[in-house]
C-alpha positions, 0 to 999 in steps of 0.5 A: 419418287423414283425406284433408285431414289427409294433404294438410296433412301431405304440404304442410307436409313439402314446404315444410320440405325445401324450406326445409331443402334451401335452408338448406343451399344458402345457408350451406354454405360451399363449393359444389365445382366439379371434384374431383381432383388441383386442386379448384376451390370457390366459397366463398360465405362470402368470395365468391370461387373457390378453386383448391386444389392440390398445392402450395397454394391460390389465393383468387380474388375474385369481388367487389371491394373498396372500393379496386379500386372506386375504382381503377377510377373514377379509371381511367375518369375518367382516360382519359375526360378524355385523350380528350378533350384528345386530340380536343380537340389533333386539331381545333384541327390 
């Protein structure tokens, strides 16, 4: 075995772990972030944080969804307009 063939041997296996090792960060389903008696995992395949304990689990969203994004919209546009009729009733006082 050559000193070229070792090093392209050596380089093509290091870029397969790497590929392999991202594989598995990717698409395994749950990354677990505390072990014991209440575990706590982010489940990459819902995006969101379980917290799973004695008496069950709780599922916590780390996206939102379509409605809470318009929910918030109509929110911020409600409040924005209060505002300014409520400026709008201090300086015609």
């Amino acid at each position: 075995m050559t000193l070229k063939s070792a090093l392209v041997l050596c380089f093509t296996l290091l870029c397969v772990g790497f590929f392999v090792l991202d594989f598995f960060k990717t698409y395994t389903r749950y990354n677990f972030l505390v072990k014991g008696e209440v575990c706590i995992a982010l489940d990459r395949k819902e995006d969101a944080i379980k917290v799973v304990g004695v008496s069950g689990c709780v599922s916590i969203p780390l996206t939102k969804s379509v409605e809470e994004k318009m929910r918030d919209k109509i929110e911020n546009e409600v409040s924005e307009k209060l505002k300014a009729e409520l400026a709008a009733t201090r300086d015609s006082r």
